[in-house]
C-alpha positions in Angstrom: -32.8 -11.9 -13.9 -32.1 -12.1 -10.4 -29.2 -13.0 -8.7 -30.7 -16.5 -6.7 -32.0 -17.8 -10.5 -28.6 -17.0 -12.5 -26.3 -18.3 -9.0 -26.6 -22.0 -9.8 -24.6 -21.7 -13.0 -22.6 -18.5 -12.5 -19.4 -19.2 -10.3 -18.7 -15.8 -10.4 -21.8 -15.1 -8.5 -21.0 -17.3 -6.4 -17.2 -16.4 -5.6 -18.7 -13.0 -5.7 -19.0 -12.1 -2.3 -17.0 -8.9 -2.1 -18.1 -5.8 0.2 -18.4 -2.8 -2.5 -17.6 0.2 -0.9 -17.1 3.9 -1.1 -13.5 3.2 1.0 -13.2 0.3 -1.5 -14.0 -2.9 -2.9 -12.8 -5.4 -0.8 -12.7 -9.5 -0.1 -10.2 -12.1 0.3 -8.8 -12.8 -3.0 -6.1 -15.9 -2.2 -7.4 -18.8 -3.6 -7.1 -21.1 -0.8 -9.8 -18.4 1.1 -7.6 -18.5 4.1 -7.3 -14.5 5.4 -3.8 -15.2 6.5 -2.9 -17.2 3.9 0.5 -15.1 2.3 0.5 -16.7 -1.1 -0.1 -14.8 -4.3 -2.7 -16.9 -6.1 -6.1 -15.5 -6.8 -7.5 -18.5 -9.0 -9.2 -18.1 -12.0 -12.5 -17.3 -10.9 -10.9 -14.1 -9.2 -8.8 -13.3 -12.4 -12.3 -13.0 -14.2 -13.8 -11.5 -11.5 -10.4 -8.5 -11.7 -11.2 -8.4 -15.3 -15.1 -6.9 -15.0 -13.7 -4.6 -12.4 -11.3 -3.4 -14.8 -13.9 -3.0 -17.3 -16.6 -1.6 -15.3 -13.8 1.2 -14.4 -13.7 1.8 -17.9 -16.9 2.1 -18.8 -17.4 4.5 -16.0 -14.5 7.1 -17.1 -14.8 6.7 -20.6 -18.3 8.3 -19.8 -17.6 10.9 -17.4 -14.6 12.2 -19.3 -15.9 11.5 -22.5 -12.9 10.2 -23.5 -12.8 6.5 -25.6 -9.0 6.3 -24.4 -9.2 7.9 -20.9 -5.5 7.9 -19.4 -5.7 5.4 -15.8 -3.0 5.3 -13.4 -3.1 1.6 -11.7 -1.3 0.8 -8.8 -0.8 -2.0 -6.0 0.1 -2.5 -2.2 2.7 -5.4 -1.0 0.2 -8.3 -0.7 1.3 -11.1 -2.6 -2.1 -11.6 -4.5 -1.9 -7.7 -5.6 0.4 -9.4 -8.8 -2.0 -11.0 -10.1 -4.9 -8.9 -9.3 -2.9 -5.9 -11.6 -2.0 -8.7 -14.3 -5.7 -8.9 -15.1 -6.4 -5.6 -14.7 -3.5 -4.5 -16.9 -4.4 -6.9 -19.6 -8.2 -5.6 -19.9 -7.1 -2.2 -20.2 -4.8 -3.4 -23.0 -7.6 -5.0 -24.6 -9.5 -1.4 -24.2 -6.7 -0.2 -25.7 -6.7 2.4 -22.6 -3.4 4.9 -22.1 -2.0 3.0 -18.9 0.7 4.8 -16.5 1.2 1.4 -13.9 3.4 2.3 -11.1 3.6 -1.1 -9.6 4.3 -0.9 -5.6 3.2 2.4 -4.5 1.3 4.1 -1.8 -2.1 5.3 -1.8 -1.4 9.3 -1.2 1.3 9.0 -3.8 -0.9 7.4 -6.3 -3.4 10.0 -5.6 -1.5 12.5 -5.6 0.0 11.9 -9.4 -3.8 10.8 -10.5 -3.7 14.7 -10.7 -2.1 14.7 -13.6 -4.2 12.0 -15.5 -8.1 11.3 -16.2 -8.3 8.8 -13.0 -6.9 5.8 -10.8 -7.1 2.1 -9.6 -5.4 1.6 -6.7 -5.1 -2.3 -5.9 -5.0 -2.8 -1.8 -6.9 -3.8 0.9 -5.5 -1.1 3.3 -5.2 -2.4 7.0 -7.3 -5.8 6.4 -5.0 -9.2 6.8 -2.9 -10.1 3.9 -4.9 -12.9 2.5 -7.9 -9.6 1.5 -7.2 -8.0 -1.5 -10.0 -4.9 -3.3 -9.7 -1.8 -5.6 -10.2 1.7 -4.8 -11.2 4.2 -7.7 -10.9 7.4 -8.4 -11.2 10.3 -10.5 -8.5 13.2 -10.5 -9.1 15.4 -7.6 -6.6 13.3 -5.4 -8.8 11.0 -3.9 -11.8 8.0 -4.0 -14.9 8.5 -5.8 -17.6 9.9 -3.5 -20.5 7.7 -2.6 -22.9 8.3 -5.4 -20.4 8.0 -8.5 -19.1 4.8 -6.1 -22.4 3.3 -6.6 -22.5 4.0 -10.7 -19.0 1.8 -10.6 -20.9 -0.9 -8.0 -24.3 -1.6 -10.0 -22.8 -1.7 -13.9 -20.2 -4.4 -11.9 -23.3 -6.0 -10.1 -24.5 -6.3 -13.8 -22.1 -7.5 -15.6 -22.3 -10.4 -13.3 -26.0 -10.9 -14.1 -25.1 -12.1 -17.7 -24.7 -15.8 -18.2 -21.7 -15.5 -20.5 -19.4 -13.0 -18.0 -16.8 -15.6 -17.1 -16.1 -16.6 -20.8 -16.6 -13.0 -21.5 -13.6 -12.1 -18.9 -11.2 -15.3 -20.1 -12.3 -14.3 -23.1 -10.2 -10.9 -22.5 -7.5 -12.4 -20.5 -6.5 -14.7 -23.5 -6.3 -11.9 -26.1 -3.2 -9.8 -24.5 -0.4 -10.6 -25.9 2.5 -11.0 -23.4 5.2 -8.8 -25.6 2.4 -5.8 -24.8 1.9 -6.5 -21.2 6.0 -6.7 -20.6 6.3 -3.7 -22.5 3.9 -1.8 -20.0 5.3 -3.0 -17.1 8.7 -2.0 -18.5 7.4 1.7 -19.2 6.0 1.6 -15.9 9.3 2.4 -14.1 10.0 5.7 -15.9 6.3 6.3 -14.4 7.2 5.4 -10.9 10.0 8.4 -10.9 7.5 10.5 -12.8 4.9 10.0 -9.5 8.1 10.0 -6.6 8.5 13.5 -8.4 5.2 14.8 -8.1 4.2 13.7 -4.7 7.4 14.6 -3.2 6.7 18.7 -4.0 3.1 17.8 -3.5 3.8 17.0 0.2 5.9 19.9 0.4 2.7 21.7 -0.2 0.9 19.8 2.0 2.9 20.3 5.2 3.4 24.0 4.7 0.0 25.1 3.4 1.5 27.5 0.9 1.7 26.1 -2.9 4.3 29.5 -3.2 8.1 27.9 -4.0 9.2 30.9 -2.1 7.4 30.3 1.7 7.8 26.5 1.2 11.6 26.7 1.0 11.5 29.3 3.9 9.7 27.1 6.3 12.1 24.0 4.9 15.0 26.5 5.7 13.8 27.4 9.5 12.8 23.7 10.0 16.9 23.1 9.2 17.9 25.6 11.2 15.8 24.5 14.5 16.6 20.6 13.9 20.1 22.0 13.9 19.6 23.2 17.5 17.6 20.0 18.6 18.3 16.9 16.6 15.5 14.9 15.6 15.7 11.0 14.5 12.5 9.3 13.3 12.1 5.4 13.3 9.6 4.0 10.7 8.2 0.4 11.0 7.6 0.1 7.5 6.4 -4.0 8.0 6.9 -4.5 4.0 4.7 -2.0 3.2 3.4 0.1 0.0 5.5 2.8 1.8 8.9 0.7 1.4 8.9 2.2 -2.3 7.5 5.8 -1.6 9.4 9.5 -0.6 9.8 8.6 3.3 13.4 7.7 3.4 14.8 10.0 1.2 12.0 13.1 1.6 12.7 13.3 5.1 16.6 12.7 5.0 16.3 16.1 2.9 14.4 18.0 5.9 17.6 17.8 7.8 16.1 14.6 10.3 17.8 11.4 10.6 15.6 8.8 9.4 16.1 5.0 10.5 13.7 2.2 8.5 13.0 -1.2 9.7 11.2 -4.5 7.8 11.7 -2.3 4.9 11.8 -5.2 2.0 8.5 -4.7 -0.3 6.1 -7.6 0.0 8.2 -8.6 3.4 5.3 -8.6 6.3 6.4 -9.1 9.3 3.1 -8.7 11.9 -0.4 -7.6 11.3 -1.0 -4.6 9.5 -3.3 -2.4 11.2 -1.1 0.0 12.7 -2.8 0.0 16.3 -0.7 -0.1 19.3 -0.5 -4.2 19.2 1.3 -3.8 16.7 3.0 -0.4 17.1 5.6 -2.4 19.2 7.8 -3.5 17.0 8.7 -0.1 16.4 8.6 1.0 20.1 10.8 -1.5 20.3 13.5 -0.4 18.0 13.4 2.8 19.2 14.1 1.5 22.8 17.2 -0.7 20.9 18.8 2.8 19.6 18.3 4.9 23.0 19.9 1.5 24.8 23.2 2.3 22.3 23.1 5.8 23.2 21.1 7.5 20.3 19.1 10.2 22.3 17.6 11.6 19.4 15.3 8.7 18.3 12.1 10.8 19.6 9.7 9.3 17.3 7.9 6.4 15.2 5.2 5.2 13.1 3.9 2.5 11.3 1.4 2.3 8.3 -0.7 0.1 6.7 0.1 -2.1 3.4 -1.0 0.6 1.2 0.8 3.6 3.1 -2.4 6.1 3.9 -3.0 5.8 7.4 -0.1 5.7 10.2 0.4 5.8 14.0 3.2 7.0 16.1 5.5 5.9 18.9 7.0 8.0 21.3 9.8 8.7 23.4 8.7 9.0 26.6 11.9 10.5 28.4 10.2 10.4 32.2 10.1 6.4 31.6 12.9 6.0 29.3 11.1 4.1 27.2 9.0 4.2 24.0 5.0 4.0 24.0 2.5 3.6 20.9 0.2 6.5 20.8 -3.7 5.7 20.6 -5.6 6.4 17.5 -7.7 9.1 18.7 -4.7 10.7 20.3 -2.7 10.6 17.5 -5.7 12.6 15.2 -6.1 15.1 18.4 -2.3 15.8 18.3 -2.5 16.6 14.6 -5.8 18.5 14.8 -4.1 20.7 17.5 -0.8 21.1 15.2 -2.5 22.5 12.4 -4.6 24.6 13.9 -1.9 26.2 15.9 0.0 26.2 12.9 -2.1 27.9 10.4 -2.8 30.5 13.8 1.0 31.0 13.9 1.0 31.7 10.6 -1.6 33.9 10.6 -3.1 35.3 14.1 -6.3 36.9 12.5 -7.3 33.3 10.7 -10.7 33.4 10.2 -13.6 30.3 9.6 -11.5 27.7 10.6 -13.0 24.6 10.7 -12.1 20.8 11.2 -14.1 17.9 9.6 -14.4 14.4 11.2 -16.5 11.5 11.3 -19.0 10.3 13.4 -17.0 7.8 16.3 -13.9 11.0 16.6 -13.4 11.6 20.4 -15.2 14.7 21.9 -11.7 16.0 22.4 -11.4 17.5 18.7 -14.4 19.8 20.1 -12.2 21.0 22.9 -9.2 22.0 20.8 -11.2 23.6 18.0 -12.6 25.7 21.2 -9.1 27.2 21.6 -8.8 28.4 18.1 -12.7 29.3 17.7 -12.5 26.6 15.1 -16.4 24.6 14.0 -16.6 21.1 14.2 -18.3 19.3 11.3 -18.9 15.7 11.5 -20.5 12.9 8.9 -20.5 9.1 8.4 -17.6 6.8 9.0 -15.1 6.6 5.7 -12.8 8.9 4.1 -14.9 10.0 0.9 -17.5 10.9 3.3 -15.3 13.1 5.6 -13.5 14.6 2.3 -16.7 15.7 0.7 -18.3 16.9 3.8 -15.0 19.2 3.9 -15.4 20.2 0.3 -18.6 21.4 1.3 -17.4 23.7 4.1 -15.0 24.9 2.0 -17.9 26.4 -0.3 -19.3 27.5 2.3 -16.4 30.0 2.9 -14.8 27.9 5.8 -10.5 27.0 6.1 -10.5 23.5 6.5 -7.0 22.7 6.7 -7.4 19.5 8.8 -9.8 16.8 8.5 -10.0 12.7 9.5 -11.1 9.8 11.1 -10.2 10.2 14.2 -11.6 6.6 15.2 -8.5 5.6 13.2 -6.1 7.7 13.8 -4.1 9.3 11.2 -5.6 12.3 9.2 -5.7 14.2 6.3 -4.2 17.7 5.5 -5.6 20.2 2.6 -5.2 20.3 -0.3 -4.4 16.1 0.1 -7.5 14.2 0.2 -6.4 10.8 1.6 -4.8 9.9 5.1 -0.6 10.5 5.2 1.3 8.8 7.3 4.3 11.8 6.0 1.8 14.6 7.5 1.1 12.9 10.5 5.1 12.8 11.8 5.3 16.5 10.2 2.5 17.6 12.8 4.3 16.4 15.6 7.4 17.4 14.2 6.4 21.2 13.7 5.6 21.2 16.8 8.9 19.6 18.5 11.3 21.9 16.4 9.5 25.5 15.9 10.4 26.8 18.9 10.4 30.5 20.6 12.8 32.2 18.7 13.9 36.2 19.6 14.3 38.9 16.8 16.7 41.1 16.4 15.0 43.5 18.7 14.9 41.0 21.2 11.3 40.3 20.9 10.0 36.5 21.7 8.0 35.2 18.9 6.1 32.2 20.3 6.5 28.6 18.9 3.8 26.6 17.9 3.4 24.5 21.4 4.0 27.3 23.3 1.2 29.6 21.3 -1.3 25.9 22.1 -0.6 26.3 25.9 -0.9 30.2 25.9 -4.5 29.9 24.1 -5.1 26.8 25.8 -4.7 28.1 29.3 -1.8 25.8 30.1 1.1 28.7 30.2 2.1 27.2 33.2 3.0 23.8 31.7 5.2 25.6 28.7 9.2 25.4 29.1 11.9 26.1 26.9 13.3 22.2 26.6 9.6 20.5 26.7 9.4 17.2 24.6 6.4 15.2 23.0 5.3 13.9 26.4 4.9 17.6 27.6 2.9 18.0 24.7 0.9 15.0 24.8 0.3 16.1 29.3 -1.4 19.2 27.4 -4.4 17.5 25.2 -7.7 16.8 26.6 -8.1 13.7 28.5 -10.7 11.0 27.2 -11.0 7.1 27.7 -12.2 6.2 24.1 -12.4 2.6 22.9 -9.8 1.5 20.4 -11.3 0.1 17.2 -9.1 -3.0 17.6 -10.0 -4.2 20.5 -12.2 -7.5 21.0 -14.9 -5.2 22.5 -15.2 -2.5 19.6 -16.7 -5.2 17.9 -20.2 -6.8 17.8 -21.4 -10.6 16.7 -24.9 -8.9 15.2 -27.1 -11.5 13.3 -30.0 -9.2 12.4 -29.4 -8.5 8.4 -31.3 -5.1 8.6 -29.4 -2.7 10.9 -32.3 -0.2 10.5 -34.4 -2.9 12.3 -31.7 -3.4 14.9 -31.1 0.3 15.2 -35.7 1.0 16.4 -35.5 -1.9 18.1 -32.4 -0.9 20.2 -33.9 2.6 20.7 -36.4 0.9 22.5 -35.1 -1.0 24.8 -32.7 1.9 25.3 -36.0 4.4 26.0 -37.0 1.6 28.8 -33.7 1.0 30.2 -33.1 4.7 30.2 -36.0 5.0 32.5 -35.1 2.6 35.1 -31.6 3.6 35.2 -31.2 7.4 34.9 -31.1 8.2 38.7 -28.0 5.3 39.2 -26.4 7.2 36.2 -26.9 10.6 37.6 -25.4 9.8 41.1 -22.4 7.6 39.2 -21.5 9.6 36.3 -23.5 12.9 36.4 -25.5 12.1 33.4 -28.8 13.6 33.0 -29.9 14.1 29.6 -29.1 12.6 26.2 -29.2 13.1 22.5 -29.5 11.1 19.4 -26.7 12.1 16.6 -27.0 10.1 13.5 -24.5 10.6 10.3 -25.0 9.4 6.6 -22.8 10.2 3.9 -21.9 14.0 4.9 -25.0 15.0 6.9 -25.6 14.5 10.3 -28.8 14.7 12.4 -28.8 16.5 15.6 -31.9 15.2 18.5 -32.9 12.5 16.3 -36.4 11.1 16.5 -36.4 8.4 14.3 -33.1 6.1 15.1 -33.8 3.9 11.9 -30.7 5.7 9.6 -29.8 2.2 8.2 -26.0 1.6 7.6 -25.6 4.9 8.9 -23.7 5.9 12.2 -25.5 6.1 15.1 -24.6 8.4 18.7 -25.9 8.6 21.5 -24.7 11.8 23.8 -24.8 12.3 27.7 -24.7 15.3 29.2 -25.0 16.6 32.5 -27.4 19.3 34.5 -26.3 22.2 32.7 -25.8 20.6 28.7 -22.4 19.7 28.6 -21.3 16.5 27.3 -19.9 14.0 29.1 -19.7 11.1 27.2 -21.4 9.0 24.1 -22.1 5.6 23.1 -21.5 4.9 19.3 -22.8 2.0 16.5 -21.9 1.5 13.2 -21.8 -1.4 10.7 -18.2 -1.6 9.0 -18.3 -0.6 5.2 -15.3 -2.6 4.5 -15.8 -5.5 6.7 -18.5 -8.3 7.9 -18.4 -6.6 11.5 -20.7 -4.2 13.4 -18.5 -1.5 15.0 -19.2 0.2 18.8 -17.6 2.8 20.8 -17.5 4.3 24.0 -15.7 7.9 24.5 -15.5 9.3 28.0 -14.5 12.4 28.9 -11.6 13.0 31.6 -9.8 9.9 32.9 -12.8 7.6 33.9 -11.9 4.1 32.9 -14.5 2.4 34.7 -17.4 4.4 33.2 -16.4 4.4 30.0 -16.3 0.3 30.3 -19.5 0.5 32.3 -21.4 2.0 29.4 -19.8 0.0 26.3 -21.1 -2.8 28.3 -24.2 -1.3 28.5 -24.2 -0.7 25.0 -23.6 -4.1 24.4 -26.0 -5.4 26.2 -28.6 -3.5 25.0 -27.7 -4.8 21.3 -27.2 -8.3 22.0 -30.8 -7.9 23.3 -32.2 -6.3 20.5 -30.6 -8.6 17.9 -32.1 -11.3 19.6 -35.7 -9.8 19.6 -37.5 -10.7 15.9 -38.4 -8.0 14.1 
């Protein structure tokens, strides 16, 4: 039976409407259906509709790991309807009779990170959508989400379950039959669990941040970070906004690295602004950090702010030229990491070989341009973070050291062996880089720090000095203008239900428009050429004929007289929202152009979503 025959009688169906996926399963789950609205009640139809989640989860493990009683760690963000979404889940797998670790509040790499040590996760959070939006991610564990394929097992046994006539009774059914003493008795356990997890992800990021899982070279890079904060003090301001990341290792993890640590709207649950941590709302912590230089605290050199379920975070910095404090840009932040790492893992060892970085499709063409310095490959897939892990995984068995990878479009990024975002390895990037500094040996040999080895390989040895700071090193990346994915213009009122459609009929009016306007954009912008780039899942498409790739991403690259790349024009509908994405990256600092040809872009689309297919 078809969903439009079974609708009429199944509210479920019809309260359905929830996006499912590979990033996660996401809608708004407030009962009022109000995006913003901060209360925490989901209504019955969404308790029932938590409940087949729950069990579809179930059925999906008890498969893979054939296992009857798999062992599930469950988890929530800080949104007030996350309660009630984990009550129903909780109380299904008590009904399953399922061995349940719940951690309550607690943040996504910290979740995955402990999922290690069990048969799989469910991880309640809508990352950086408004408060009122509520979803699940799943996963198995390897320390992060299921991969598209096994993402869409999960999706079509839920899509099922909803096909029967009896699922609501079915799911009330379950809800009724867990007795209360039970459910207080595993939210009572659940506390011993939550030390259990602070435990493991704290030596987990340990691991993380130093690339060695050897006790002995992590507490000697520990040690020599002491010893160089010692020399040049370091104080880090986290905007926390109520955050997932409120009840995580931040505070006391970093305390024990010897920096000075300084939280604000630090209450779980407590949100004071909008979540995505782009620079609108990287203010407030720009802000502070202004407040403690104004009473004399010179240290404060940096900030960040993540999202409600703590995976992805942005920085602030200290900009001592202006004396004052300035968000950094998504695709700057991911660039500053990328560079980090890989002049990290070349300080640590000069004759690296096969390094490689994997991103997705919208990164800025600057990540090419840093990987250049360290003969590092550039891999790039689909937007979302299972897509960019596995594509990763597969260099890796391909004999390539991918020690960084990320979505570069939202800043943030992911360090090996994690396989999700971390705010904790972001700051430690920038932080390696602030505090490892030349050093002399007993023989009075000079042995590099990691920003000056970047601006020795880089060309820029004329831009190193002995008391640089983060805006020296920011001076020292490649310049782009690249469109912020939060910004009115990054997104695209499309109507046209099949973005394959939209996609041929777009390449069309492109192909025509291309034609009457190449000599204007040769004589404005140098462009003479471009190329088609398309990206689904983990594989991308180089000189694409056919622009039809679906939901996939879709590129188009300029380049100039002799090949090189000067800029590209990007499309994408979101996976985890009703919006159609687009981009414009520009290379050098060419504001103008790169406004000129979103607009084009734009254009272009509105025109083809108009055209009937």
């Amino acid at each position: 039976m078809e969903y439009k025959e079974i609708k009429r009688y199944n509210p479920l169906i019809m309260e359905h409407n929830m996006i499912l996926s590979a990033s996660g399963w996401r809608k708004v789950f407030v009962e009022s259906g109000d995006q913003h609205d901060t209360s925490e009640n989901i209504g019955n139809t969404n308790s029932c509709l938590s409940v087949l989640i729950a069990e579809s989860f179930i059925n999906y493990l008890q498969d893979k790991c054939h296992k009857k009683r798999p062992v599930i760690v469950v988890g929530r963000d800080t949104r007030p309807t996350g309660i009630k979404i984990a009550e129903a889940v909780l109380k299904t797998m008590l009904y399953y009779k399922i061995k349940v670790e719940y951690l309550g509040v607690t943040a996504a790499p910290e979740i995955m990170a402990y999922s290690k040590t069990a048969d799989g996760f469910l991880y309640i959070s809508a990352s950086h959508n408004p408060v009122g939006h509520n979803g699940i991610k799943f996963g198995l564990n390897d320390g992060g989400v299921l991969e598209a394929s096994q993402s869409k097992i999960l999706a079509d046994d839920f899509k099922a379950k909803l096909l029967t006539v009896n699922c609501q009774t079915h799911a009330e059914s379950i809800l009724k039959a867990a007795g209360e003493k039970e459910y207080s008795k595993l939210l009572t356990k659940g506390r011993d669990y939550k030390i259990k997890a602070l435990d493991y992800y704290e030596n987990f990021i340990k691991e993380v941040i130093t690339g060695s899982n050897k006790k002995s070279e992590e507490e000697d890079f520990f040690n020599l970070l002491a010893e160089c904060t010692a020399q040049n003090p370091l104080s880090i301001v986290c905007d926390m906004n109520g955050s997932a990341r409120c009840r995580s290792i931040d505070e006391r993890f970093i305390k024990s690295c010897k920096l000075n640590f300084i939280a604000m709207n630090n209450t779980p649950g407590e949100i004071a602004h909008e979540i995505i941590p782009e620079p609108e709302n990287l203010v407030w912590c720009a802000g502070k950090m202004n407040e403690l230089h104004q009473a004399g605290d010179n240290t404060v050199l940096l900030g960040y702010m993540p999202d409600c379920d703590g995976d992805r975070g942005n920085m602030v910095y200290w900009d001592e030229k202006k004396e004052k404090a300035f968000p950094i840009e998504a695709q700057t932040v991911f660039a500053l990491c990328v560079m980090a790492e890989l002049a990290f893992e070349y300080w640590k060892n000069p004759k690296a070989k096969k390094l490689a970085v994997a991103v997705n499709c919208p990164t800025s063409m600057r990540i090419e341009e840093i990987c250049k310095v360290f003969k590092a490959e550039v891999f790039r897939g689909e937007v979302g973070e299972a897509n960019i892990v596995n594509l990763a995984r597969e260099k890796r068995a391909e004999g390539y050291n991918v020690r960084i990878l990320g979505e570069g479009s939202n800043g943030g990024n992911i360090t090996y062996p994690s396989c999700v975002r971390d705010p904790v390895a972001t700051v430690f990037a920038a932080v390696k880089l602030l505090s490892i500094r030349d050093t002399l040996d007993k023989k009075g040999k000079v042995h590099e720090g990691i920003f000056h080895l970047w601006c020795r390989l880089s060309g820029n040895e004329d831009r190193y000095k002995q008391d640089f700071t983060l805006s020296d090193i920011l001076e020292t990346l490649p310049e782009y203008v690249t469109t912020g994915v939060s910004e009115s213009r990054a997104v695209l009122d499309v109507k046209t239900e099949d973005k394959g459609h939209l996609k041929l009929r777009f390449q069309k009016i492109f192909m025509q428009e291309w034609e009457e306007r190449k000599a204007e954009l040769l004589e404005k912008y140098g462009i003479a050429d471009y190329e088609c780039i398309t990206t689904n899942g983990t594989k991308e498409v180089r000189n694409a004929s056919d622009w039809n790739n679906g939901n996939g991403g879709l590129k188009v690259l300029f380049k100039n007289q002799n090949g090189t790349s000067l800029a590209y024009i990007w499309m994408r509908p979101s996976g985890t929202e009703k919006v159609f994405r687009v981009l414009c990256d520009v290379k050098g600092k060419k504001p103008q152009m790169s406004a000129s040809l979103l607009d084009w872009e734009r254009a272009m689309l509105t025109k083809a979503d108009s055209l009937k297919a």
